[in-house]
mmCIF file of the protein (N, C-alpha, C, O) and its ligand, coordinates in Angstrom:
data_MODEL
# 
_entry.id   MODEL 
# 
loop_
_entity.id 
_entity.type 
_entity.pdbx_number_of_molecules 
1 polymer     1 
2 non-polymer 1 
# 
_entity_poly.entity_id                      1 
_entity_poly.type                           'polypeptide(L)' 
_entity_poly.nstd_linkage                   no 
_entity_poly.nstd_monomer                   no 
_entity_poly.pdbx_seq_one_letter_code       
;(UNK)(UNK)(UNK)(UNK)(UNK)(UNK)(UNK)(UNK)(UNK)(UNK)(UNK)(UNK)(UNK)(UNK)(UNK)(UNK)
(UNK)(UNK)(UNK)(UNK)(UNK)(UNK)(UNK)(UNK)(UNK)(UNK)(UNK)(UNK)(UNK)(UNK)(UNK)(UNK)
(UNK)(UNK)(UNK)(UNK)(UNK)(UNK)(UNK)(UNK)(UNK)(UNK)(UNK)(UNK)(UNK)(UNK)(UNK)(UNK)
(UNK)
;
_entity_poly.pdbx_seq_one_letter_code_can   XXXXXXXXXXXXXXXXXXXXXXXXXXXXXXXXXXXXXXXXXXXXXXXXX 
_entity_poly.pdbx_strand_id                 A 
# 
loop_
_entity_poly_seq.entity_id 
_entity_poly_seq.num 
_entity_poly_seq.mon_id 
_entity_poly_seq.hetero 
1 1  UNK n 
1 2  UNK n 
1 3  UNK n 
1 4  UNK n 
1 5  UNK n 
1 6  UNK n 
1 7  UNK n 
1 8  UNK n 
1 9  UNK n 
1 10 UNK n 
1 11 UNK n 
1 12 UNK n 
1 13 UNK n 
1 14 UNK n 
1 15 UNK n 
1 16 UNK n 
1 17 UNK n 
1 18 UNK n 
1 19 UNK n 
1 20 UNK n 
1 21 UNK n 
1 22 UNK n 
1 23 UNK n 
1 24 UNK n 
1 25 UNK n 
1 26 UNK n 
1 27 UNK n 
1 28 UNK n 
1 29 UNK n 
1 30 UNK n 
1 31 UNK n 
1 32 UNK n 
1 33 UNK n 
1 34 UNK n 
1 35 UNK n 
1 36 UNK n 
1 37 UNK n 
1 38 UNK n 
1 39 UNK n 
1 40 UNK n 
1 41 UNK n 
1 42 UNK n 
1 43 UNK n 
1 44 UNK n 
1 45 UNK n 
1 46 UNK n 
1 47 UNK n 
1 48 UNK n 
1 49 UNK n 
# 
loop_
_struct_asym.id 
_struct_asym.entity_id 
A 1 
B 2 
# 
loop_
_chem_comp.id 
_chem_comp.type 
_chem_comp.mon_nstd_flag 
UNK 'L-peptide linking' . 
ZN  non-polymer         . 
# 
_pdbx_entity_nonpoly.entity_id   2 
_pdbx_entity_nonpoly.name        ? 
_pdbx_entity_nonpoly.comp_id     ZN 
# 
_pdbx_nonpoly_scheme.asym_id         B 
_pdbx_nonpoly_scheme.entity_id       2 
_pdbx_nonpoly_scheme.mon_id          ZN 
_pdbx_nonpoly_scheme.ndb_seq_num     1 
_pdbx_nonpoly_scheme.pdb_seq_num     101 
_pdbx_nonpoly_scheme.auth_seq_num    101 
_pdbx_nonpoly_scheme.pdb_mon_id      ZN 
_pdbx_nonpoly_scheme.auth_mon_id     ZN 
_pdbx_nonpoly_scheme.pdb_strand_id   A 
_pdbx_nonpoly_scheme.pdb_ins_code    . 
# 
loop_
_atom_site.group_PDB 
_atom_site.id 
_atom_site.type_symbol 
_atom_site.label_atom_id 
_atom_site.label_alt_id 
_atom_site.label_comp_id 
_atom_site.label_asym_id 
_atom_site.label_entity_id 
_atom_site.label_seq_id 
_atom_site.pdbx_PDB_ins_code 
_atom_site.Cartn_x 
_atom_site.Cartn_y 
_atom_site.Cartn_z 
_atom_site.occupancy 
_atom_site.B_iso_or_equiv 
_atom_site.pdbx_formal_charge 
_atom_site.auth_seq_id 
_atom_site.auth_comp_id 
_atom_site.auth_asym_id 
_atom_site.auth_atom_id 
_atom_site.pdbx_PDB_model_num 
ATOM   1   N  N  . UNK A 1 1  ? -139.137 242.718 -11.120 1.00 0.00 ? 1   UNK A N  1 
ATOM   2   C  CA . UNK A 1 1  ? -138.806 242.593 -9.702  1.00 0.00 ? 1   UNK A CA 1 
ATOM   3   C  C  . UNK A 1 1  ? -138.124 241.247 -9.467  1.00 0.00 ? 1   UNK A C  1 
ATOM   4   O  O  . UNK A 1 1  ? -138.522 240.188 -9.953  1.00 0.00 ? 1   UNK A O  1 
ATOM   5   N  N  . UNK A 1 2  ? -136.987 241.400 -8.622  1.00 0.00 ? 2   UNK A N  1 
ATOM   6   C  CA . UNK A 1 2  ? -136.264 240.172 -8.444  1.00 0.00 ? 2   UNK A CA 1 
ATOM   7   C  C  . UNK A 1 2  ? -136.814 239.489 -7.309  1.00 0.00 ? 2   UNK A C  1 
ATOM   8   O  O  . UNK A 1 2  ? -137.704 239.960 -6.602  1.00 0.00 ? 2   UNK A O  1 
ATOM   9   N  N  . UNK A 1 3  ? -136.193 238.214 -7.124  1.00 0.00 ? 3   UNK A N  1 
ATOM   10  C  CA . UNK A 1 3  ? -136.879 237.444 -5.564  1.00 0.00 ? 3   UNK A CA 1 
ATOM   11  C  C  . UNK A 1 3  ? -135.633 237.915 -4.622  1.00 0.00 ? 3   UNK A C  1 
ATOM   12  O  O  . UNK A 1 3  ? -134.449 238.183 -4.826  1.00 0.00 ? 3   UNK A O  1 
ATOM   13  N  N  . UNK A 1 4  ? -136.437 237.882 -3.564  1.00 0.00 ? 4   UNK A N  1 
ATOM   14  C  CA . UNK A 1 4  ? -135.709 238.103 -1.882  1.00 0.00 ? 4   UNK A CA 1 
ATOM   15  C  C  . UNK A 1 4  ? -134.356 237.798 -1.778  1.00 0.00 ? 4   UNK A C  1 
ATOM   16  O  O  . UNK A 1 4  ? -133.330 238.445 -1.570  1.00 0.00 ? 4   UNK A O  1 
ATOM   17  N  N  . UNK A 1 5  ? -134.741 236.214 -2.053  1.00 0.00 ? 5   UNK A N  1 
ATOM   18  C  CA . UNK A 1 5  ? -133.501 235.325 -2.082  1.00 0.00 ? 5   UNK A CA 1 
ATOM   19  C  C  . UNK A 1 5  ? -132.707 234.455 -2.838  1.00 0.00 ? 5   UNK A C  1 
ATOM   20  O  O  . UNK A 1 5  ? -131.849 233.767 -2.286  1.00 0.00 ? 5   UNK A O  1 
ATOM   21  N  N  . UNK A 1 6  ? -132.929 234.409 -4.193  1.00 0.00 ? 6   UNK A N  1 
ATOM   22  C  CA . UNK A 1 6  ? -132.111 234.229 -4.996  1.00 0.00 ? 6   UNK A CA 1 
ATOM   23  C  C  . UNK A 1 6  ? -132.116 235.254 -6.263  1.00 0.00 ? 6   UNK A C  1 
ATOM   24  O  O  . UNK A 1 6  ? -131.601 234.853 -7.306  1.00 0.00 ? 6   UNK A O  1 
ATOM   25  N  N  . UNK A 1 7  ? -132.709 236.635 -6.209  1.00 0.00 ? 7   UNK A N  1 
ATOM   26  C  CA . UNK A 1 7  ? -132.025 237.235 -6.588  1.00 0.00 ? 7   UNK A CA 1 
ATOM   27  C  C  . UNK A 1 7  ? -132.804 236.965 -8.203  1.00 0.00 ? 7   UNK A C  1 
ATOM   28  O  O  . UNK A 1 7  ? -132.744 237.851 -9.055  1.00 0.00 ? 7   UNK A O  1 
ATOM   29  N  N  . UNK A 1 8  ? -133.197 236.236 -8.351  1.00 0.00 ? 8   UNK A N  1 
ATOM   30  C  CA . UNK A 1 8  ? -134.144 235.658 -9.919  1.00 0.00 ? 8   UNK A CA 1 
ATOM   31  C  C  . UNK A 1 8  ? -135.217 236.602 -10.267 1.00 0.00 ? 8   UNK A C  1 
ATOM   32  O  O  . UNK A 1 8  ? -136.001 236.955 -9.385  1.00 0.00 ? 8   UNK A O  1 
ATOM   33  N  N  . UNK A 1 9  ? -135.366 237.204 -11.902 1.00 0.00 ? 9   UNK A N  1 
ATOM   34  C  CA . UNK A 1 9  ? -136.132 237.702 -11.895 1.00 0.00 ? 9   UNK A CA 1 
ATOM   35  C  C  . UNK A 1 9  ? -137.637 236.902 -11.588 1.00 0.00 ? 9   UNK A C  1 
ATOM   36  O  O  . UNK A 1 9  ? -137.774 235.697 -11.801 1.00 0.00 ? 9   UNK A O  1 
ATOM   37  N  N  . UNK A 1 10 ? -138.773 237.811 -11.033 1.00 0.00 ? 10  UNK A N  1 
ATOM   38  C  CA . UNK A 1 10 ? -140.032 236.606 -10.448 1.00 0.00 ? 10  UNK A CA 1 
ATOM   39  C  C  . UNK A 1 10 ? -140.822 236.777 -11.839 1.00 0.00 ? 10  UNK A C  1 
ATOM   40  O  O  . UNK A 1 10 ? -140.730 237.554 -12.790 1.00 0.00 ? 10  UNK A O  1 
ATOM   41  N  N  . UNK A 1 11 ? -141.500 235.873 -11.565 1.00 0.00 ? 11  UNK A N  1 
ATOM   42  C  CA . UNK A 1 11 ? -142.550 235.374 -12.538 1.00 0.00 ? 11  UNK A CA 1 
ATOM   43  C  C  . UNK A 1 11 ? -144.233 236.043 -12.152 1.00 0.00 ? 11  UNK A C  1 
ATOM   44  O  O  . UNK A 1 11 ? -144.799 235.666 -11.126 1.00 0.00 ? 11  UNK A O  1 
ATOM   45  N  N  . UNK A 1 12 ? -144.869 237.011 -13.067 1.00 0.00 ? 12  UNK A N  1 
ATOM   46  C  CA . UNK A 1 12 ? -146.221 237.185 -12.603 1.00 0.00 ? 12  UNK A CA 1 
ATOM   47  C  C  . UNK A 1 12 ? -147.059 236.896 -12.217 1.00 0.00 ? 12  UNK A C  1 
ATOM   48  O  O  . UNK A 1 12 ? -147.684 237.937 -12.417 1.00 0.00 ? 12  UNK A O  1 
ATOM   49  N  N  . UNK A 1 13 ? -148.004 236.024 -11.571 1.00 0.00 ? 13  UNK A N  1 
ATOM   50  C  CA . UNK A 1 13 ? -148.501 234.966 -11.570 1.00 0.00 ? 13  UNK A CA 1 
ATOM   51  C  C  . UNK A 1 13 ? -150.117 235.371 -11.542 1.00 0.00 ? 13  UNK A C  1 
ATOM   52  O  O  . UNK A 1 13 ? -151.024 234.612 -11.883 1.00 0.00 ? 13  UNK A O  1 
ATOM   53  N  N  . UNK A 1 14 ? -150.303 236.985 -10.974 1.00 0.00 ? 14  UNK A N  1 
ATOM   54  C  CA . UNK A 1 14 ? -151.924 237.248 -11.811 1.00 0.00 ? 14  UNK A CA 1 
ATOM   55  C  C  . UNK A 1 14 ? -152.210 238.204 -10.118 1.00 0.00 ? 14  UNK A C  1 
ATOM   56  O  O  . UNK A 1 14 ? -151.964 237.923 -8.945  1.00 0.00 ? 14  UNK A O  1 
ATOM   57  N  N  . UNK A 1 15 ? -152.845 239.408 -10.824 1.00 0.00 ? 15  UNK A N  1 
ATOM   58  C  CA . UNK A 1 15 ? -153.827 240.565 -9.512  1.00 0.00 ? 15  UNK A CA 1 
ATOM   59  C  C  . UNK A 1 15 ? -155.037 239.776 -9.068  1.00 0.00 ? 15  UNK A C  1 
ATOM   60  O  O  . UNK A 1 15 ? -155.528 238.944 -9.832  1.00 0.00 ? 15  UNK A O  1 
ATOM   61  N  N  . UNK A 1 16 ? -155.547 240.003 -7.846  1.00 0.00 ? 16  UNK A N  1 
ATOM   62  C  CA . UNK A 1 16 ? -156.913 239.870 -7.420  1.00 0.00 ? 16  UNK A CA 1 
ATOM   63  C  C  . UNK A 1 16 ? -157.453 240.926 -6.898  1.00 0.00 ? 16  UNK A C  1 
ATOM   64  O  O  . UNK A 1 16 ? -156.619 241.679 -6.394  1.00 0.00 ? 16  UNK A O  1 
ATOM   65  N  N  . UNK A 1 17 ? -158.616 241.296 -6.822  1.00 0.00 ? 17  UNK A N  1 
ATOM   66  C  CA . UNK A 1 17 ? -159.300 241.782 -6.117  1.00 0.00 ? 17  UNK A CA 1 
ATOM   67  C  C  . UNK A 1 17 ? -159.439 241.944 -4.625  1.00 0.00 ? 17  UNK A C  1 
ATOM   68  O  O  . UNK A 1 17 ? -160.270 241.101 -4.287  1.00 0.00 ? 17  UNK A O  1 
ATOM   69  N  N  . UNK A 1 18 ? -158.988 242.689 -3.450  1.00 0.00 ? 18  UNK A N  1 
ATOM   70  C  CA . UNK A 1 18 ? -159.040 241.849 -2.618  1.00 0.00 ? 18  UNK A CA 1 
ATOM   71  C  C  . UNK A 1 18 ? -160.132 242.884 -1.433  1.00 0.00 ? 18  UNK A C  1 
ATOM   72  O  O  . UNK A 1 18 ? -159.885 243.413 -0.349  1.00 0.00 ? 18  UNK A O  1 
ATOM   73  N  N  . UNK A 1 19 ? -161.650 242.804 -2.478  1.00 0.00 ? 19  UNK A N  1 
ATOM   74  C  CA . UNK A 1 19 ? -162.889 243.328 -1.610  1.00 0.00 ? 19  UNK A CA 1 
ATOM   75  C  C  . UNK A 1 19 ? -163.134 243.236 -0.177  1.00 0.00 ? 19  UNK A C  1 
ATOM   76  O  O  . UNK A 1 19 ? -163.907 243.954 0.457   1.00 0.00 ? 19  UNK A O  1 
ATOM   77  N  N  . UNK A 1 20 ? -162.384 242.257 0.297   1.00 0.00 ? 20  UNK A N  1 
ATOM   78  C  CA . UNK A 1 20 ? -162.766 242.087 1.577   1.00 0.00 ? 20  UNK A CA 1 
ATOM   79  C  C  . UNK A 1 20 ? -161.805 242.736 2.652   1.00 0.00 ? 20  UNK A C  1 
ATOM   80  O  O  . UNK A 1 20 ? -162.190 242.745 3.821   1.00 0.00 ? 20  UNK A O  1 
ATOM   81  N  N  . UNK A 1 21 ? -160.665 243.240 2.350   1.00 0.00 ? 21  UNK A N  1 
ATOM   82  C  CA . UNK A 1 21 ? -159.966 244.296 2.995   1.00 0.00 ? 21  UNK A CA 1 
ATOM   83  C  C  . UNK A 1 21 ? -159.884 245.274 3.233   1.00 0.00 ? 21  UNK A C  1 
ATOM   84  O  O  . UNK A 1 21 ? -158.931 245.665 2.559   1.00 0.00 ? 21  UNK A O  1 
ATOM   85  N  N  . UNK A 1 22 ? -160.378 246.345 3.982   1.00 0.00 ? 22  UNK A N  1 
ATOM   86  C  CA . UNK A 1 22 ? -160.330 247.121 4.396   1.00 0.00 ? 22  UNK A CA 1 
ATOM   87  C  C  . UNK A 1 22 ? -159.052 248.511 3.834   1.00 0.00 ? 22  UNK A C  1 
ATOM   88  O  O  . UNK A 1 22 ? -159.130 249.694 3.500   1.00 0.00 ? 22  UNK A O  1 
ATOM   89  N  N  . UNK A 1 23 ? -158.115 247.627 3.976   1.00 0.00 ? 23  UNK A N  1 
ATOM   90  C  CA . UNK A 1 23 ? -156.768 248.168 4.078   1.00 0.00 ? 23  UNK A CA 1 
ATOM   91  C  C  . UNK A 1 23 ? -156.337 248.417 2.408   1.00 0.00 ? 23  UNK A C  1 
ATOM   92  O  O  . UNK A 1 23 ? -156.148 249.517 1.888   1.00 0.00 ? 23  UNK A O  1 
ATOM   93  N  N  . UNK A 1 24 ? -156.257 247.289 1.844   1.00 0.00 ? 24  UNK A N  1 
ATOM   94  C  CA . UNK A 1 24 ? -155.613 247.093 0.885   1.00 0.00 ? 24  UNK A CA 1 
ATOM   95  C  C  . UNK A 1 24 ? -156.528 246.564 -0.420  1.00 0.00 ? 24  UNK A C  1 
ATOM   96  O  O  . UNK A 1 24 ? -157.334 245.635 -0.367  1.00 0.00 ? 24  UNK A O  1 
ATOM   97  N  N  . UNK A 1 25 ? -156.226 247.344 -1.564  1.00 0.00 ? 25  UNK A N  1 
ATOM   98  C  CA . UNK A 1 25 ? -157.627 247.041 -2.755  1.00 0.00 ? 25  UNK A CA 1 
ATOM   99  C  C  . UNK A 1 25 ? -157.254 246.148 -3.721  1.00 0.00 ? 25  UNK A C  1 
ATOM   100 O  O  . UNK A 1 25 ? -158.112 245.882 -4.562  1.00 0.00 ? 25  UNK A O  1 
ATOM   101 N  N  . UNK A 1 26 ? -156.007 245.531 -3.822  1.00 0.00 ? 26  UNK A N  1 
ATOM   102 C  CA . UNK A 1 26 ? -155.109 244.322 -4.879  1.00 0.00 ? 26  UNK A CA 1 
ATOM   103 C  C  . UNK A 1 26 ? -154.142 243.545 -4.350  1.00 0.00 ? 26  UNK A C  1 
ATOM   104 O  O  . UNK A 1 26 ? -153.155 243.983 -3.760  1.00 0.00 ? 26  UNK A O  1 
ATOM   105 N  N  . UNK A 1 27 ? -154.356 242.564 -4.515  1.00 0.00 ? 27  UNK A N  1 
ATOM   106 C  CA . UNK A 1 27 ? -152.997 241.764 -4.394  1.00 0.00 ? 27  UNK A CA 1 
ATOM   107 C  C  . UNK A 1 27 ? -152.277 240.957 -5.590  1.00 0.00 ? 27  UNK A C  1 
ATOM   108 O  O  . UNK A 1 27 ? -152.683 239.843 -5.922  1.00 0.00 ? 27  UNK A O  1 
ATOM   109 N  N  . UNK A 1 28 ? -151.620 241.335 -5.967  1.00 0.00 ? 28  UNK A N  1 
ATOM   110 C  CA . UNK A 1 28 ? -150.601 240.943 -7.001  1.00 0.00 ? 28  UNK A CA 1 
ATOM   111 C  C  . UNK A 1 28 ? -149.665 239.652 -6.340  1.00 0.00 ? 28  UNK A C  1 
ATOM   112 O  O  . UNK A 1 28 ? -149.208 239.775 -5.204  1.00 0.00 ? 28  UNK A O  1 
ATOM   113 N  N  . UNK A 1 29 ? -149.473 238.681 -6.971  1.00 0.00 ? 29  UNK A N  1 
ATOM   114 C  CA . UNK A 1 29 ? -148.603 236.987 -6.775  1.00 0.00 ? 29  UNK A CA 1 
ATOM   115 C  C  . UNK A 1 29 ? -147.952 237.303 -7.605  1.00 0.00 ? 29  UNK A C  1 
ATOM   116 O  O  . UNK A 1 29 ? -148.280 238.005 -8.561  1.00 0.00 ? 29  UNK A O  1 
ATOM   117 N  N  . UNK A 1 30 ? -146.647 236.715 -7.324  1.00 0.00 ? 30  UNK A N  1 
ATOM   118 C  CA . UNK A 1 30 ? -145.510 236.258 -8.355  1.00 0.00 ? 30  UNK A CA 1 
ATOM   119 C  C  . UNK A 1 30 ? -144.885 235.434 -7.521  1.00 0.00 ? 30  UNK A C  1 
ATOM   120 O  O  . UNK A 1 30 ? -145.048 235.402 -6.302  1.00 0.00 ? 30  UNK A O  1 
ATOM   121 N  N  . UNK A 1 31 ? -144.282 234.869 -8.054  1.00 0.00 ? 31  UNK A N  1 
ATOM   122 C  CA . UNK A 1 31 ? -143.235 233.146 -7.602  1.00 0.00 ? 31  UNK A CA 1 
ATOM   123 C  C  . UNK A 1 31 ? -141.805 233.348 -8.564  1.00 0.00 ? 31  UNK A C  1 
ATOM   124 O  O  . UNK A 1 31 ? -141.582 233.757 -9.704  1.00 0.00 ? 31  UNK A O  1 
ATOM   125 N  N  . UNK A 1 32 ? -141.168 232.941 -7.688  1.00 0.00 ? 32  UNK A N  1 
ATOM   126 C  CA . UNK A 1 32 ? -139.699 232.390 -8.290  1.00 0.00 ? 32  UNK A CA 1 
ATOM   127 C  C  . UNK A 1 32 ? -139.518 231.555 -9.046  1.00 0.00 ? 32  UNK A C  1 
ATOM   128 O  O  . UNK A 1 32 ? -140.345 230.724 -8.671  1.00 0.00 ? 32  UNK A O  1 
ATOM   129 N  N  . UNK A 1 33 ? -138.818 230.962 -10.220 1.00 0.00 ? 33  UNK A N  1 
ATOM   130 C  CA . UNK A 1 33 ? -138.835 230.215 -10.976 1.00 0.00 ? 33  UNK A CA 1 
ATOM   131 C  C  . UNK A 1 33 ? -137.748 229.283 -10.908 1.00 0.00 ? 33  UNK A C  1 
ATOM   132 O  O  . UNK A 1 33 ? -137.636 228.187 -11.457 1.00 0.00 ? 33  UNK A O  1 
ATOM   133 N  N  . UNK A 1 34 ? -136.523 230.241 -9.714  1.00 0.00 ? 34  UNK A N  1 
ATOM   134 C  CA . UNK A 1 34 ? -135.412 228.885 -9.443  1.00 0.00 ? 34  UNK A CA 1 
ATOM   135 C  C  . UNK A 1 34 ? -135.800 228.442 -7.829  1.00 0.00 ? 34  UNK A C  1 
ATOM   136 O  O  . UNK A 1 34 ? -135.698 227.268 -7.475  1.00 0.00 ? 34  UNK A O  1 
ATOM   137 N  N  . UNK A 1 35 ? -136.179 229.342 -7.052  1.00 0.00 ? 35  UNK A N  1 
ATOM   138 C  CA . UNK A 1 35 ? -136.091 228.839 -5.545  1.00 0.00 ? 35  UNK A CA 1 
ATOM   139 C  C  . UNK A 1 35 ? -137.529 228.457 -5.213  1.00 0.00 ? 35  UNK A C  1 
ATOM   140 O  O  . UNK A 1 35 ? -137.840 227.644 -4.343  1.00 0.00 ? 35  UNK A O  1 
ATOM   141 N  N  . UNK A 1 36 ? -138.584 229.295 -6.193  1.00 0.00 ? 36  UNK A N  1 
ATOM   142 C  CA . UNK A 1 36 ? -139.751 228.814 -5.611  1.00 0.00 ? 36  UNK A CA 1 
ATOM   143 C  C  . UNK A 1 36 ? -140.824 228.837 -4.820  1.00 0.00 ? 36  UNK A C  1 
ATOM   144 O  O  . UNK A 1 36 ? -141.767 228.076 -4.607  1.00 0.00 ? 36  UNK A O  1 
ATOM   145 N  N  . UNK A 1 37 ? -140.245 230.558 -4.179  1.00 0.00 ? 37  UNK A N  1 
ATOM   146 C  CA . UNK A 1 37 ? -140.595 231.287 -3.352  1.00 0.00 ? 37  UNK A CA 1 
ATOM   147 C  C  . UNK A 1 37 ? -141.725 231.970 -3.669  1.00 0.00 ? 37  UNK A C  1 
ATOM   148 O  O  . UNK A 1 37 ? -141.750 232.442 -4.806  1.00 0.00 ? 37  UNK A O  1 
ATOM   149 N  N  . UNK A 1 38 ? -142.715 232.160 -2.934  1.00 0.00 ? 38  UNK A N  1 
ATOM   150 C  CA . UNK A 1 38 ? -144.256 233.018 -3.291  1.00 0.00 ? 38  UNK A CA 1 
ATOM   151 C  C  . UNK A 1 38 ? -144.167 234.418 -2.660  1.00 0.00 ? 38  UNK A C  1 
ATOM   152 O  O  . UNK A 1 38 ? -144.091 234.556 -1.439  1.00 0.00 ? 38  UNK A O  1 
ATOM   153 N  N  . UNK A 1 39 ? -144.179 235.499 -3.553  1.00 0.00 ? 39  UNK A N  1 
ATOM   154 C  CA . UNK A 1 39 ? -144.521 236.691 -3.184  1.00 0.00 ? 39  UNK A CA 1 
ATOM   155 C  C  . UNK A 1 39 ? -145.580 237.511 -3.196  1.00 0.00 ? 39  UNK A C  1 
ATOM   156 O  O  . UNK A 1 39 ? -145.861 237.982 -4.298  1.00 0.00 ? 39  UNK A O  1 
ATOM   157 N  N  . UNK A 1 40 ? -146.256 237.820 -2.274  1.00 0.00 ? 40  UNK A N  1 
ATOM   158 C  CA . UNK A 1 40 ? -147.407 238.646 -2.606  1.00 0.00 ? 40  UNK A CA 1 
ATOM   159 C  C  . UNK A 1 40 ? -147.201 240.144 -2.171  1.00 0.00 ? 40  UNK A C  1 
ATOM   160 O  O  . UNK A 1 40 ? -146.543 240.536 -1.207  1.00 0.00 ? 40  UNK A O  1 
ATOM   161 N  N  . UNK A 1 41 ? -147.841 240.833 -3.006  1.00 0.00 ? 41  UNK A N  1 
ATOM   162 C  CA . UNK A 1 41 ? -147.836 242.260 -2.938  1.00 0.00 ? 41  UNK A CA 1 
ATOM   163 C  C  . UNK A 1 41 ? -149.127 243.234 -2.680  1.00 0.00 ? 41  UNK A C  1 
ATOM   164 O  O  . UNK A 1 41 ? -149.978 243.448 -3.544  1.00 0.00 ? 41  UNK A O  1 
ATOM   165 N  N  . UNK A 1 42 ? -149.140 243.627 -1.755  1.00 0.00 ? 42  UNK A N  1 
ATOM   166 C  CA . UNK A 1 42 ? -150.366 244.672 -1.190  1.00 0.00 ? 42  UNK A CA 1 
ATOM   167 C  C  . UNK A 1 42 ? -150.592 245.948 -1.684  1.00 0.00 ? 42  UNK A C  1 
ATOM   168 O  O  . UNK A 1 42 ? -149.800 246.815 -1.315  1.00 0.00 ? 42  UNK A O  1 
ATOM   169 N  N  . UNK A 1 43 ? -151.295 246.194 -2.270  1.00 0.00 ? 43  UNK A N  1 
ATOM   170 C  CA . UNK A 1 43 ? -151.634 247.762 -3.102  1.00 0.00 ? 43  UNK A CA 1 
ATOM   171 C  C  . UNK A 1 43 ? -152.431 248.319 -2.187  1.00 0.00 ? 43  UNK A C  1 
ATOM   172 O  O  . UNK A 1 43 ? -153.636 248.075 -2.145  1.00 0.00 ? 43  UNK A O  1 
ATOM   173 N  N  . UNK A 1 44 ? -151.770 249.198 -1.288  1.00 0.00 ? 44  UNK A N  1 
ATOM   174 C  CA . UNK A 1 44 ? -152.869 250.279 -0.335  1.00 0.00 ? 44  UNK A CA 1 
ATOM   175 C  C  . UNK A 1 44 ? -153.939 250.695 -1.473  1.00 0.00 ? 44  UNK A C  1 
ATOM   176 O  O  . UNK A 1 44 ? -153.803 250.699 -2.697  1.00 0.00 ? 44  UNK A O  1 
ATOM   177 N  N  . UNK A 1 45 ? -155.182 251.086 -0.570  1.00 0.00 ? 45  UNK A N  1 
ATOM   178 C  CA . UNK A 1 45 ? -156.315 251.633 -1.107  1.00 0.00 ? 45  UNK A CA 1 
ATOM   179 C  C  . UNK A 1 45 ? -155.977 252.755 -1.102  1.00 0.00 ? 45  UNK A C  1 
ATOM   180 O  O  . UNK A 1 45 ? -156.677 253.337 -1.930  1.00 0.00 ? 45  UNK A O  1 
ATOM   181 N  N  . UNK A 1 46 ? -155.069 253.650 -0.493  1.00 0.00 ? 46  UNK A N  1 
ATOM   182 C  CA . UNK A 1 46 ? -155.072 255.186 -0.839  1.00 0.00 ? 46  UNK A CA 1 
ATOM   183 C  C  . UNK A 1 46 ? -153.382 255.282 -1.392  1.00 0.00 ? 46  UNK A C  1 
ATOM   184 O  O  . UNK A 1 46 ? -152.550 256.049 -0.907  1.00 0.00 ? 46  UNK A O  1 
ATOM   185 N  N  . UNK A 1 47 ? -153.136 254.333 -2.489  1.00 0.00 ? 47  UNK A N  1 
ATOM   186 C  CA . UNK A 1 47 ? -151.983 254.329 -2.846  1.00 0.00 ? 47  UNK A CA 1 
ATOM   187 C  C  . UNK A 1 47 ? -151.338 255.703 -3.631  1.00 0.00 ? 47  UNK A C  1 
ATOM   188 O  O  . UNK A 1 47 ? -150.304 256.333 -3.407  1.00 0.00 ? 47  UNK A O  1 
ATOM   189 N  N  . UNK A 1 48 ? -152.582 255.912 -4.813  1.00 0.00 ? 48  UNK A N  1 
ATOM   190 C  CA . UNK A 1 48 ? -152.887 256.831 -5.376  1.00 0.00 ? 48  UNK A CA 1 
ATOM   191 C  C  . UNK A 1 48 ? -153.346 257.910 -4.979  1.00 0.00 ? 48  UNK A C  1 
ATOM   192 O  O  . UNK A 1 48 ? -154.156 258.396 -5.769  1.00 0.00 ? 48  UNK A O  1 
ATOM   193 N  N  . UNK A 1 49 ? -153.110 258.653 -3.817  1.00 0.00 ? 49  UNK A N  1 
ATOM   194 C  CA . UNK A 1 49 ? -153.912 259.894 -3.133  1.00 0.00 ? 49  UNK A CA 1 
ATOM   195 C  C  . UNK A 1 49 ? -152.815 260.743 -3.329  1.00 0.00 ? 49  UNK A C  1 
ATOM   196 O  O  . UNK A 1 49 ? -152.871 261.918 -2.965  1.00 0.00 ? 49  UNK A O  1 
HETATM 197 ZN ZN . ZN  B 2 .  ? -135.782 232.773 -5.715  1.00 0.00 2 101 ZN  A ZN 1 
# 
């Protein structure tokens, strides 16, 4: 996956758990490696249905 805004492939940076949401059961980080930018990604809980 590239970044937003420069277009760089992102860097993984590690899943969590994210028990306390209701909504959503992971959040996945990755960061840019030229601009620097933090992305986080929301895995619905009924992603898989
Ligand atoms: Zn970037």
């Amino acid at each position: 996956m590239n970044c937003w805004h420069c277009k760089t492939e992102l860097i993984w940076g590690g899943d969590h758990d994210t028990e306390e949401d209701t909504q959503y059961s992971m959040v996945t980080n990755l960061s840019c490696p030229k601009c620097h930018s933090l992305v986080e990604v929301y895995l619905p809980r009924d992603a898989y249905d």
